[in-house]
N, C-alpha and C positions, 0 to 999 in steps of 0.2 A: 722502713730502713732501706736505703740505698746498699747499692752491690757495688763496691771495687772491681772495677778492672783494668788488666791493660792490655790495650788491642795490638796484637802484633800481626803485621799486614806486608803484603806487597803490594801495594796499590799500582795497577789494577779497579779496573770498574766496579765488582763484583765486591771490590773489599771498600772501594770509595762509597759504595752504595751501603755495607751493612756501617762506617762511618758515620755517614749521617743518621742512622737511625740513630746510633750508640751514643753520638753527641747531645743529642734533644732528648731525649728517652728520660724520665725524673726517677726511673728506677734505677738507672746506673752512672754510676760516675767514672768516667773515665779518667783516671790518675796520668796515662802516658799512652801513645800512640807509639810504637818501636817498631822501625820499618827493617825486612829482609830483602833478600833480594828475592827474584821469584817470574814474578810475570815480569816484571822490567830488571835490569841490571842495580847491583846496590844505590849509586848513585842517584840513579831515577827515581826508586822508591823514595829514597829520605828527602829528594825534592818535593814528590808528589803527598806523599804525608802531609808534608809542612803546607804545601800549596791547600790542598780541602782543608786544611783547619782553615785557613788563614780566608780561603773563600767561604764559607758556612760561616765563620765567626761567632763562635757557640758562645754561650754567657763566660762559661768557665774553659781556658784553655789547656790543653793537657800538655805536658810533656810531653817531649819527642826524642825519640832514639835515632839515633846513625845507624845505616844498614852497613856491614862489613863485607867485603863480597866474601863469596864460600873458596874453599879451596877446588873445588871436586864438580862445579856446577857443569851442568848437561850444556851442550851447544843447541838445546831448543828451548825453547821460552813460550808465554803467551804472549807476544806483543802482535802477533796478526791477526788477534780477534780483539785487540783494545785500544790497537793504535799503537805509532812509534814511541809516543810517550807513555802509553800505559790506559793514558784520560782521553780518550777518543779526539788524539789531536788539537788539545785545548791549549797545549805548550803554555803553561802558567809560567812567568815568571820564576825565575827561582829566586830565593827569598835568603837572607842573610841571616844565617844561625850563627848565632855568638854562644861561645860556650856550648859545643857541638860533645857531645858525650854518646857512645856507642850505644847499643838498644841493651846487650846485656847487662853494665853498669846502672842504665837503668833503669832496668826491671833489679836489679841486686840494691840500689838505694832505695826503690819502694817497697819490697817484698820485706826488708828487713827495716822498714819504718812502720810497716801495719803487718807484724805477723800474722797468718794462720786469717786472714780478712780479703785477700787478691785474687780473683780469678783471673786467670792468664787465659787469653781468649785467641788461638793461634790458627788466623785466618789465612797464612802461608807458611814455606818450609818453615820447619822445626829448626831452621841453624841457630836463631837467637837463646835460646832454651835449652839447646845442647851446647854452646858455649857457655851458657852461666852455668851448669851442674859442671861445667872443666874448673869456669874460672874460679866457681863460691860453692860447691856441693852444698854446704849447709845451707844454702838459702833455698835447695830446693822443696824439703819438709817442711818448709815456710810458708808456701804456697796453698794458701784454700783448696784449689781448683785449677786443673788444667782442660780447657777446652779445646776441642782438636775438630778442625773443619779438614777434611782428608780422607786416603785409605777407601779400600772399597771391601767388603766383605765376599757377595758372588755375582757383584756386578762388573760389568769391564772397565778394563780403565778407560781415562780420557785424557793417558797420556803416552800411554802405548798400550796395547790389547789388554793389557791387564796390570798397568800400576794408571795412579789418582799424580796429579800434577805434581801437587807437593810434597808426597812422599819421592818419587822420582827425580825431584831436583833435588832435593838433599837426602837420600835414605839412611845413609849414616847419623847423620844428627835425629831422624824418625827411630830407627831403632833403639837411637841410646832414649829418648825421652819415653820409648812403649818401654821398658823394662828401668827407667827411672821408678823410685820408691814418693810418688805423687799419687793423688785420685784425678783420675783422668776418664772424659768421656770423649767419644770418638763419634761423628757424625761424619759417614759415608757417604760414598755417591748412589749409593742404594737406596736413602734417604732422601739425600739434598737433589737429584736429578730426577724423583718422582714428583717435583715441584714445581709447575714452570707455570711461565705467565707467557699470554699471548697481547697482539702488541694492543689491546685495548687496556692493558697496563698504563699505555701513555695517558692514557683519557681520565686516569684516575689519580697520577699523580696530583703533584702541589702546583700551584697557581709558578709558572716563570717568573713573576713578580715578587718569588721570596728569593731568600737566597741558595737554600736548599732545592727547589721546585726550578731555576734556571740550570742549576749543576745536573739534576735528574734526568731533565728533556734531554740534555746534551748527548751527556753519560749512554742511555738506554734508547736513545733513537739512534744512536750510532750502532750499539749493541745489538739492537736488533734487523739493522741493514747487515751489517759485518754478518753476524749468522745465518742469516738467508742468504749471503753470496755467497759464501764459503763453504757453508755447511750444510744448504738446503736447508735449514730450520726453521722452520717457523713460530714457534716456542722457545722460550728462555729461562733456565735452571738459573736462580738466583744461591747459588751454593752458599755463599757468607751471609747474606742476610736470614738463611733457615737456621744455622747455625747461631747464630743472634739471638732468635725465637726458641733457638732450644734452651738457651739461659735463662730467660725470661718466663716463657710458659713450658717448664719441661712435662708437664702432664699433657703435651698436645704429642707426646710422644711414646712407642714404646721402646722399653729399653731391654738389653741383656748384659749380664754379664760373662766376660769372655777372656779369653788368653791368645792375645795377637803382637806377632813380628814381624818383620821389614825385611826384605831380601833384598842385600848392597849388590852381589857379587854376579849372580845372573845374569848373562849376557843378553837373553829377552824378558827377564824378570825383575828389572832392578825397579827397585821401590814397588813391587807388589804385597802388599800387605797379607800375611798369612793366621788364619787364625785356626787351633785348635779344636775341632768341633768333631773329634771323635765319641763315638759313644760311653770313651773310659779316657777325658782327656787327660792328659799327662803333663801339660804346661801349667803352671798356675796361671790362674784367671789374672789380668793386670790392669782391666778396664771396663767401664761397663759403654757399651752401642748401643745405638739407634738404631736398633729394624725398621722401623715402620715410623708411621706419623699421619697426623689427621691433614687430609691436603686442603682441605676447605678451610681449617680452623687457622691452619700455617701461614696460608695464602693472606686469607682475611685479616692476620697480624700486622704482618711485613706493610700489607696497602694504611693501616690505621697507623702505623709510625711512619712512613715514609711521608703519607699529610699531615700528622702532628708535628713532623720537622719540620714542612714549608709553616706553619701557625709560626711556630715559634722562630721561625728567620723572617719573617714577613719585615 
């Protein structure tokens, strides 16, 4: 049986990349792509959404949501490790949406057309998720599964010395969906950043000849010059695509459960993720994490779908 879900993304390389896996995968079906804002501005996301569906051209296409911009969002962004547009400079086209519907509306007409069947799979800020528990509370116990790619437990951030991207551009909307009444698992950067590929990555993607495998080269060799200019790296943390793999094979992982908040107000803390971990803790538990994970086994995933995409866009 196939797994519901809906991918909500700021595309972003990193989210275009766990995309294509999620598209071609026959374990999951994707009902709706619903873009945030995040690494690029609202508008660019719901471009760039629509733009990889429309490049990949997967059998079945999903719904797309409208990114709204946030009230509150930070004056920094990722766009100088992904490019002005997000897609390492590919400037697709932007594409004519007829009947343009925001991402929370719908994620609230699918959540309440397959009760208790959707994993919401939230590969950037929480604003989409925290606007529908404003706009439809009820639709939130509705939800299967909330998957959170985010947050750091005692790792540093990598968006200030100690918050995760996406908690930081929106911590408000993070906070209200950590103490939402959802099951929620949380995959850190303690996790997703002890994962990385070196660029012999490239050698093992999909053939340029499909359509997924032209998107990939582009995507991840830009990806991987940008990191070594910028940031001396020579390795690259695929953070959404682990997150991906933890839906998929969650036994490549270990889990805990834990009782974790979001700090809006910190003037060097905002969107630090805080959790509980006294020896008599005192918060209720609100989610279960990711400590750990097999990096061989994770690794070896993400490379077996990222060429099952080019097979199947060939």
């Amino acid at each position: 049986m196939t797994r519901k879900i809906i991918l909500d993304c700021d595309p972003g390389i990193d989210d275009a990349i766990a995309m294509t896996m999620a598209l071609f995968d026959p374990r999951l079906e994707v009902m709706a792509i619903t873009a945030t804002a995040g690494t690029v501005d609202a508008h660019q996301a719901s471009t760039n959404a629509t733009a990889i569906v429309a490049k990949l051209d997967p059998a079945r296409y999903p719904r797309i949501g409208t990114a709204v911009a946030p009230s509150d969002a930070p004056v920094a962004d990722d766009s100088h490790l992904n490019g002005p547009d997000g897609l390492a400079g590919c400037d697709f086209p932007e594409a004519t949406r007829q009947n343009d519907h925001p991402s929370e509306k719908v994620m609230a007409d699918l959540i309440r057309r397959h009760p208790n069947e959707i994993t919401v799979v939230c590969l950037g800020p929480l604003s989409n998720l925290a606007r529908l528990a404003r706009r439809d509370p009820a639709a939130i116990p509705l939800i299967d599964k909330v998957v959170i790619s985010g947050g750091a437990v005692s790792h540093a951030g990598n968006a200030t010395a100690v918050a995760e991207m996406n908690c930081f551009f929106d911590p408000a909307s993070a906070k209200e969906i950590f103490a939402s009444a959802t099951t929620k698992s949380l995959i850190p950067l303690d996790v997703t950043d002890s994962i990385t590929f070196g660029m012999d990555l490239i050698e093992k993607l999909p053939s340029e000849h499909s359509r997924a495998g032209e998107l990939l080269h582009r995507l991840l060799t830009y990806k991987f010059r940008v990191g070594h200019q910028m940031l001396g790296r020579e390795v690259l943390p695929l953070q959404d695509a682990v997150t991906l793999i933890s839906i998929l094979e969650p036994d490549f992982f270990q889990w805990e459960d834990m009782a974790g908040d979001v700090e809006v107000s910190g003037v060097l803390t905002r969107g630090m993720t805080v959790f509980d971990r006294r020896m008599r803790p005192e918060w209720p538990v609100n989610m279960e994490v990711a400590m750990r994970a097999s990096v061989s086994d994770v690794r070896d995933a993400i490379v077996r779908s990222l060429r099952y995409a080019g097979q199947q866009s060939s």
